[in-house]
C-alpha positions in Angstrom: 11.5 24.7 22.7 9.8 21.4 21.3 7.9 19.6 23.4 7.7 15.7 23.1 4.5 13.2 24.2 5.0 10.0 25.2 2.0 7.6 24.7 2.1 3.9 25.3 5.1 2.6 23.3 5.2 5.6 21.0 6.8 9.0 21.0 5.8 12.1 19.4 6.9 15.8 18.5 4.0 18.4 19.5 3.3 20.8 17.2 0.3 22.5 18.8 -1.7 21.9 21.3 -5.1 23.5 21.6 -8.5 23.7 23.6 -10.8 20.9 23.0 -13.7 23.7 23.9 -12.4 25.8 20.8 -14.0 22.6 18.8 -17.5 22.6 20.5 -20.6 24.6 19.9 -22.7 26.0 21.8 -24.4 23.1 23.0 -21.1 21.6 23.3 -20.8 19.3 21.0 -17.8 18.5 19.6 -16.6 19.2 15.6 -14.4 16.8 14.4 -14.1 18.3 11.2 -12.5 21.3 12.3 -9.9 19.1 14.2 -9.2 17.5 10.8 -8.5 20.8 8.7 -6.1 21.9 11.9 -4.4 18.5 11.6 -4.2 18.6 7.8 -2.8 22.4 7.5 -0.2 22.1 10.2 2.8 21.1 8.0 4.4 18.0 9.8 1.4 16.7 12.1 0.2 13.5 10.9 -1.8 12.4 14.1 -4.0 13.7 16.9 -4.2 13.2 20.3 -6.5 13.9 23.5 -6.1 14.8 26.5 -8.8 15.6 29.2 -8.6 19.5 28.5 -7.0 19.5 25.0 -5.9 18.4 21.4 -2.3 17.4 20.6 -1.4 18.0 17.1 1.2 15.8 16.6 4.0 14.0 14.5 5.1 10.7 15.0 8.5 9.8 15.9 9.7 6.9 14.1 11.4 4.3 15.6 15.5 4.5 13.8 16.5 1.4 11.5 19.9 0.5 10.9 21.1 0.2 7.4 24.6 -1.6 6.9 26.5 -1.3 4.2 27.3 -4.2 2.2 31.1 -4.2 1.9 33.2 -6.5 -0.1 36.8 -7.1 1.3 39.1 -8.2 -1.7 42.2 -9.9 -0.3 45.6 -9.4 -2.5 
């Protein structure tokens, strides 16, 4: 089942979700690298976001545009 996140005025489709401690050394510092190359080889995720006790690989929902049709009405 998908899970969506809302956050502020924007909603998104979770992909994954993962530890932040799974990013940190030993000493506990964080490796945004690694967060990159998970963001970048999960095939839809286009952003990230944190929460106090984990990552949120994400993809943004866009907001839906109408298109009309441009119709011409001929009158006999």
């Amino acid at each position: 089942m998908k899970q969506f996140y809302k956050h502020g005025d924007d909603c998104y489709l979770v992909h994954r979700d993962i530890a932040i401690s799974l990013f940190t050394d030993k000493k506990g510092v964080l490796n945004m690298d690694n967060v990159k190359i998970w963001r970048d080889g999960l095939y839809g995720v286009d952003h990230v976001l944190k929460t106090e006790s984990h990552f949120l690989f994400v993809e943004t929902i866009k907001d839906a545009e109408i298109i009309e049709d441009e119709v011409e009405l001929i009158e006999e």
